[in-house]
C-alpha positions as CSV (number, residue, x, y, z in Angstrom):
1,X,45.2,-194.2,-22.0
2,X,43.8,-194.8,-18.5
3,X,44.4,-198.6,-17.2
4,X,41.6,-200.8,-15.8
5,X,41.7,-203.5,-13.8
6,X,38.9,-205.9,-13.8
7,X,38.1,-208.1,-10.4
8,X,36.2,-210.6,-11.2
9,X,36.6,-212.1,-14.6
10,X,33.1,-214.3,-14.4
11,X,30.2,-214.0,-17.0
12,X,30.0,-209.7,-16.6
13,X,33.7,-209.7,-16.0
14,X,35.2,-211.2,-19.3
15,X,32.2,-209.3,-20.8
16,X,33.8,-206.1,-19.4
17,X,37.6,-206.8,-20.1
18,X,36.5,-207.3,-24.1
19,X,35.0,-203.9,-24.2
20,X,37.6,-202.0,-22.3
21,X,39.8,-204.1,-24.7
22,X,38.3,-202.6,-28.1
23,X,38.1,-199.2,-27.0
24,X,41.1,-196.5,-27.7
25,X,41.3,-194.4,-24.5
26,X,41.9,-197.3,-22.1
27,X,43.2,-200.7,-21.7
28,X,43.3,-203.8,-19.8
29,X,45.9,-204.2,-17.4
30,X,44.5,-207.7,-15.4
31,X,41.8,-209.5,-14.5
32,X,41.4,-212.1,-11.3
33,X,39.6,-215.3,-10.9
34,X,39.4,-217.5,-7.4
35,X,39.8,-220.8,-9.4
36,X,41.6,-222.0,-11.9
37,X,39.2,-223.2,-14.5
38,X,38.5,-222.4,-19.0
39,X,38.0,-219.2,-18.0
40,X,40.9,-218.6,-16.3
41,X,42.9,-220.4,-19.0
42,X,41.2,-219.0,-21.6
43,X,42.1,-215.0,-20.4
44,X,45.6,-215.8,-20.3
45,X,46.4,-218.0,-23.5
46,X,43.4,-216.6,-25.5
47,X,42.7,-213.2,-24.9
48,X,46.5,-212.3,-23.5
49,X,44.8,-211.0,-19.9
50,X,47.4,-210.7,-17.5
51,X,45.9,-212.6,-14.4
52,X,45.9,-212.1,-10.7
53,X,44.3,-214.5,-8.0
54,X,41.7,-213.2,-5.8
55,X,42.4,-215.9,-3.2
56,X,46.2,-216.0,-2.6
57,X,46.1,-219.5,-0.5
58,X,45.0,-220.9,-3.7
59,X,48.5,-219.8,-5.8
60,X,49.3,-223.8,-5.8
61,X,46.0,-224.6,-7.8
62,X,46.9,-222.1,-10.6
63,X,50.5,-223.6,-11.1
64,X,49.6,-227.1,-10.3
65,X,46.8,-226.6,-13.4
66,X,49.9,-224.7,-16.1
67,X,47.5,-221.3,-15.7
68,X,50.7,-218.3,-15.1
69,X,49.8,-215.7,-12.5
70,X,50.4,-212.2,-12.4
71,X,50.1,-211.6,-8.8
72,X,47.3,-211.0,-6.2
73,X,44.4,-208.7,-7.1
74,X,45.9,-206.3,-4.2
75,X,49.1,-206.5,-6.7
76,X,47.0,-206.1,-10.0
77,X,44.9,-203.1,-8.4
78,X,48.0,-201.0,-7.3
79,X,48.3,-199.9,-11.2
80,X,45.3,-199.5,-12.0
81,X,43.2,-196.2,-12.6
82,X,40.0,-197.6,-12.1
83,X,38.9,-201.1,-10.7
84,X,35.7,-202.9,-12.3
85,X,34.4,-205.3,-9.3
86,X,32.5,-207.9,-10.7
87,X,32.9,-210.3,-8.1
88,X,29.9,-212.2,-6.4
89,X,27.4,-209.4,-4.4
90,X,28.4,-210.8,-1.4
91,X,32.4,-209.6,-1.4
92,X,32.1,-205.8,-2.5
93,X,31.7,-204.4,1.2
94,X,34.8,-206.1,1.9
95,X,36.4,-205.1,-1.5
96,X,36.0,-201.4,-0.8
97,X,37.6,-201.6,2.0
98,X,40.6,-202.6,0.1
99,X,40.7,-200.1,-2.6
100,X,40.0,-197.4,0.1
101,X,43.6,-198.5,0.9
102,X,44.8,-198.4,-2.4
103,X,43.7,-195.3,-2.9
104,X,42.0,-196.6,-6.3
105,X,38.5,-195.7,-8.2
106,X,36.2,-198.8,-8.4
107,X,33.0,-199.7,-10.1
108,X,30.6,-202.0,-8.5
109,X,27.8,-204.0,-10.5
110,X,23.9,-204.1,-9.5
111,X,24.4,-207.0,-7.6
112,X,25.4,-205.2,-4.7
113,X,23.2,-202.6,-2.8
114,X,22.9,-198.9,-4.0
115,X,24.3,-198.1,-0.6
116,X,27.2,-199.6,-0.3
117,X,28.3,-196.7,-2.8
118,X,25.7,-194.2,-2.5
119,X,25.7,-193.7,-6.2
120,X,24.2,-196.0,-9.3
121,X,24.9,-195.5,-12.6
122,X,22.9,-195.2,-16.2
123,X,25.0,-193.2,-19.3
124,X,21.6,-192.2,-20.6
125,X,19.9,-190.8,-17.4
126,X,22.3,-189.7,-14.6
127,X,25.9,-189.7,-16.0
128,X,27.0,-186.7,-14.2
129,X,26.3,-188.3,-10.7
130,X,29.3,-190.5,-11.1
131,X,31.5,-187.9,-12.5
132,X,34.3,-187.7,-11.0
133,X,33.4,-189.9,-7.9
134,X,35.3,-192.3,-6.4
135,X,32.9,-195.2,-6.8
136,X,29.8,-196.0,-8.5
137,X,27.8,-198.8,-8.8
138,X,26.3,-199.7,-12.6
139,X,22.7,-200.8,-12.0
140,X,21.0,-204.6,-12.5
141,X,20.5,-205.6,-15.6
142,X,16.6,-205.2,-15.8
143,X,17.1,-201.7,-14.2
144,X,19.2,-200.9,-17.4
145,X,16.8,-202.1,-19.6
146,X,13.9,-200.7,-17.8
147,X,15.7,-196.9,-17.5
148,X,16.8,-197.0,-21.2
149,X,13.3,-196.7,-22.6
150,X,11.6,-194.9,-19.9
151,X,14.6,-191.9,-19.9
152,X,13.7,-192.1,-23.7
153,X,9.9,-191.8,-23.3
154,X,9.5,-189.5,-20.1
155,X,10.6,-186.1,-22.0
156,X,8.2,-186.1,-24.6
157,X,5.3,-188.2,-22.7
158,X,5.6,-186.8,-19.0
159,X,5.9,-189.5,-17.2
160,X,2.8,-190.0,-14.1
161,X,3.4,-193.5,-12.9
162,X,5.4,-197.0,-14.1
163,X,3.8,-200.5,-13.5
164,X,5.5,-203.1,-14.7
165,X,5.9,-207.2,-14.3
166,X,9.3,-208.3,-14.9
167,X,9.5,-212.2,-16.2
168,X,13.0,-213.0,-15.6
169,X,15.2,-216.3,-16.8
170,X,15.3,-218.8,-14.3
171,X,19.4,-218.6,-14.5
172,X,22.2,-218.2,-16.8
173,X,22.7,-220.5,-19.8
174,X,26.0,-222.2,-18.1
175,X,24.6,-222.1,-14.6
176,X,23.5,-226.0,-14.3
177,X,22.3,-226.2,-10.8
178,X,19.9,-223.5,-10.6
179,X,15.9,-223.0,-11.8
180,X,13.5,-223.5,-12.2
181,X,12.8,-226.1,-14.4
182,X,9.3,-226.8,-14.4
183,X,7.4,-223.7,-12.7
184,X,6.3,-219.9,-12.7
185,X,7.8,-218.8,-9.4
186,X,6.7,-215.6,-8.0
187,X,10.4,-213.9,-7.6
188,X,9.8,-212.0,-4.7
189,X,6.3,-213.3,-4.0
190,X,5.6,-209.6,-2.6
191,X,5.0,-206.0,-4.7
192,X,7.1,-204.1,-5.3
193,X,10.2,-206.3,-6.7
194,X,13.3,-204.3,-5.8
195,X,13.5,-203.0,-9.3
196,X,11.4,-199.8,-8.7
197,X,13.2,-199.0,-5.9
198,X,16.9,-199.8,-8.2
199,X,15.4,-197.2,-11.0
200,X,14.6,-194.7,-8.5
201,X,18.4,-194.1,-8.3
202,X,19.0,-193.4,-10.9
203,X,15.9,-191.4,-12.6
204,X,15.0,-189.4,-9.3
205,X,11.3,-188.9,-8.3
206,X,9.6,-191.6,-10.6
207,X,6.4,-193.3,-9.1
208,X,7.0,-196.9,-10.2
209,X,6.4,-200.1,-8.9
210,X,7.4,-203.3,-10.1
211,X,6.6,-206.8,-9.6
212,X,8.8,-210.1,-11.0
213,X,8.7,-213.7,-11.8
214,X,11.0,-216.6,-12.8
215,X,10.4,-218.9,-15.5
216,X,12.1,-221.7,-16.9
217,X,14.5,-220.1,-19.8
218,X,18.0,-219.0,-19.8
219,X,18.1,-216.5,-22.9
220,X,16.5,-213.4,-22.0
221,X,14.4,-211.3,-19.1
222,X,11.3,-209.6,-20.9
223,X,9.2,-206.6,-19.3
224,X,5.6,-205.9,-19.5
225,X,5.5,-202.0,-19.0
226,X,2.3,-200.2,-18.0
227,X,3.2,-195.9,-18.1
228,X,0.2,-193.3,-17.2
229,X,1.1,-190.4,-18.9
230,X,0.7,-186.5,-18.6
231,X,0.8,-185.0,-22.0
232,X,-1.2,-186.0,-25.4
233,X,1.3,-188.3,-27.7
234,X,0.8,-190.5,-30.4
235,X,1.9,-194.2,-30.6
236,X,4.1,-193.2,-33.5
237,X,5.6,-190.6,-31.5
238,X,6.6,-192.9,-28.7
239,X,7.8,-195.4,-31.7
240,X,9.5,-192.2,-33.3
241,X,11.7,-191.8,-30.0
242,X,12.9,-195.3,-29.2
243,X,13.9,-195.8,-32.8
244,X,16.3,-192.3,-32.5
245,X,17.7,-193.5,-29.2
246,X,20.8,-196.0,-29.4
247,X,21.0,-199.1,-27.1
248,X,17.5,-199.1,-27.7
249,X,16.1,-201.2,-31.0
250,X,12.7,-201.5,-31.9
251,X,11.8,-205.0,-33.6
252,X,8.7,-206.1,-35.5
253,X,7.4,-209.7,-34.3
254,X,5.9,-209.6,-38.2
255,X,9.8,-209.9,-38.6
256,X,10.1,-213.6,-37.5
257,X,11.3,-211.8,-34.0
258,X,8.4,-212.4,-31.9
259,X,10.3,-214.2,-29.3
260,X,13.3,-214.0,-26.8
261,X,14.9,-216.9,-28.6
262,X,14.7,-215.4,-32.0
263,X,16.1,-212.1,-31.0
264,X,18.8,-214.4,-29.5
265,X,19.3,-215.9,-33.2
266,X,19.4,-211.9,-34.4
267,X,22.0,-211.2,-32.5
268,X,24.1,-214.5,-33.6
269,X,23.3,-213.0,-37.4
270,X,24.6,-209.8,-36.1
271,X,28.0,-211.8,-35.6
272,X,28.7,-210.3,-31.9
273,X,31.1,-211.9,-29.5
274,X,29.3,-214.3,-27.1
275,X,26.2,-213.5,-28.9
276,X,25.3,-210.6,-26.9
277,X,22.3,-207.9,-27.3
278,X,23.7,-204.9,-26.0
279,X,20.4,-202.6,-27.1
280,X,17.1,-202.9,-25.3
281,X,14.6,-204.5,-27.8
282,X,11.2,-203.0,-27.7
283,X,8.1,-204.9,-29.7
284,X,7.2,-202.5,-32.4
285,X,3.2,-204.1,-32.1
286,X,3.5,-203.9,-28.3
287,X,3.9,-200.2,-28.5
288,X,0.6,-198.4,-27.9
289,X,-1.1,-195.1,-26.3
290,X,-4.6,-195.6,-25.3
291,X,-5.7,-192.5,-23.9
292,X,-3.5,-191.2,-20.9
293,X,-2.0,-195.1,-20.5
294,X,1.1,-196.0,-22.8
295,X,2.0,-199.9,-22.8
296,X,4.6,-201.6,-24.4
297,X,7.0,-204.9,-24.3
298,X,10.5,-205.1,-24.4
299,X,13.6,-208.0,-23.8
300,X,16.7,-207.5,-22.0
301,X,20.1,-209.6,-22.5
302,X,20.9,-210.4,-18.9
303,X,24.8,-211.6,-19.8
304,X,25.2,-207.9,-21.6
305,X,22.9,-204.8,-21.6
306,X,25.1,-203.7,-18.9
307,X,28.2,-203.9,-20.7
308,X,28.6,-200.4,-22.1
309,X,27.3,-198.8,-19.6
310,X,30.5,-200.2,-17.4
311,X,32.4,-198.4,-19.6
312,X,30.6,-194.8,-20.0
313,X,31.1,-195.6,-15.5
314,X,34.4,-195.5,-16.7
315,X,34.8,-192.2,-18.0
316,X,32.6,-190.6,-15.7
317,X,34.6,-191.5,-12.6
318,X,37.9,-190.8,-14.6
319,X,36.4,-187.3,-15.9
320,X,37.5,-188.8,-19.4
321,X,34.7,-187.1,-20.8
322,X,32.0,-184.7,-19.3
323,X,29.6,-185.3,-22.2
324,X,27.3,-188.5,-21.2
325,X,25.9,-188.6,-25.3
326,X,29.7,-188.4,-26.6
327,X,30.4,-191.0,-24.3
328,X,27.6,-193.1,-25.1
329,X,29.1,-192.8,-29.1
330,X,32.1,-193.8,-28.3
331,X,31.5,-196.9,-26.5
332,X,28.5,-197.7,-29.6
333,X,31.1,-197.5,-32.2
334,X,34.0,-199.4,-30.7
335,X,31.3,-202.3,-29.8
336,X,29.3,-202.1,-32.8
337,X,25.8,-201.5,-31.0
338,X,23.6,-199.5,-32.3
């Protein structure tokens, strides 16, 4: 039973302590927040988190609001195995500094820059990268979503060359104060986006470029994927693949899910915590080969795609298990994703 600590217990963070939380071969053993708000309260008297305070100055705050402390994070990480940073991009330099001292294993988020560790993570395409390592750092969400179904489609299609326009949410469903609210915003205004780049660490030697937008929703990011291919495969081939390969779901717009808010309502009828999509849904009727050019459509969860792939980061950099698809089955069955 391997103990993690989570830093950072914020919209990926809680996400993160839940999963480590259902699985059997580690546990909990703190999380940290810098205020002391609902979700601070909430880890303690709901979920039974033990809870540290990333800013020590602010101890006062926590007793003054009936929130019990543990300690400091530089307390909480001292027994851990492993530490999962999901704190804000701009504090994991700083971070790694600290569990360089400690001596302890951490896990950064795609937030902060691929060198900062010098490794990214994806269970499905480079697992044994991270194994073993001392840090790692789980890529964005839309470079999840994005690697999923092109790791899935390169060995039977050959991948050439990617192209593809990312239309992203303007912000998080709780996150009041950003946008936008009534605009298409070029996000960067320049080719490529920075999630070609992001992929290309973690499936080596792919030509693609990528190009994004914001737009004014909150539910899901959804990906417009243009992929020249080398060898002669059938639409149904393609469809064959991304149906076999979990986190990965192929949905039918004929269906009634045509949209980002109606898979939104799937997941809800799915009964999973918060709500959350693990699996990468790919439009059945957006799936097509026309001659050496494959396009399709797909959605990605931006609160939780990147969930389980936290905790496959886990067993890599533990060397819990060398297998990346016996990983991947692990974490699917104590979640429930298929």
């Amino acid at each position: 039973m391997k103990t993690v600590a989570i830093n950072g217990y914020g919209t990926i963070g809680k996400r993160v302590a839940d999963a480590v939380a259902a699985q059997d071969d580690m546990k909990v053993i703190g999380v940290s927040k810098t205020r002391p708000n609902y979700e601070a309260r909430t880890a303690v008297e709901e979920k039974g988190y033990p809870l540290y305070i990333g800013i020590p100055e602010r101890e006062q705050l926590f007793k003054d609001a009936g929130i019990e402390i543990a300690g400091t994070v530089e307390d909480m990480i001292q027994e851990a195995d492993v530490v999962v940073d999901c704190t804000p991009g701009s504090i994991g330099p700083q971070n790694l500094e600290m569990y360089k001292k400690a001596g302890v294993k951490a896990i950064y988020q795609g937030g902060e820059d691929h060198d900062l560790t010098g490794l990214s993570f994806n269970a499905i395409s480079n697992y044994d990268d991270s194994y073993g390592a001392d840090y790692t750092r789980v890529v964005s969400c839309n470079t999840t979503g994005l690697t999923r179904t092109l790791s899935t489609i390169d060995p039977i299609a050959d991948i050439k060359k990617v192209r593809a326009v990312m239309v992203r949410r303007g912000s998080d469903p709780s996150e009041i104060k950003k946008g936008p609210i009534n605009a298409i915003v070029p996000n960067p205004p320049k080719v490529p986006s920075h999630h070609g780049p992001d992929v290309k660490t973690v499936m080596k030697g792919i030509d693609v470029t990528t190009m994004a937008l914001l737009v004014p929703t909150t539910l899901m990011h959804q990906h417009n994927i243009m992929v020249e291919i080398n060898n002669d495969v059938e639409t149904e081939e393609i469809i064959e693949a991304l149906e076999k390969r979990s986190r990965v779901i192929v949905v039918s717009a004929e269906e009634g899910l045509g949209s980002t808010a109606e898979l939104m309502e799937y997941a809800k009828e799915l009964g999973r915590n918060r709500n959350d999509l693990y699996e990468i849904p790919v439009w059945k009727e957006s799936i097509n080969v026309v001659g050496n050019e494959l396009f399709y459509m797909q959605a990605v969860h931006q609160e939780s795609d990147v969930i389980p792939e936290n905790i496959d980061a886990i067993r890599a950099l533990l060397e819990m298990e060398s297998d990346n698809e016996k990983s991947i089955a692990k974490t699917n069955k104590a979640m429930g994703i298929f």
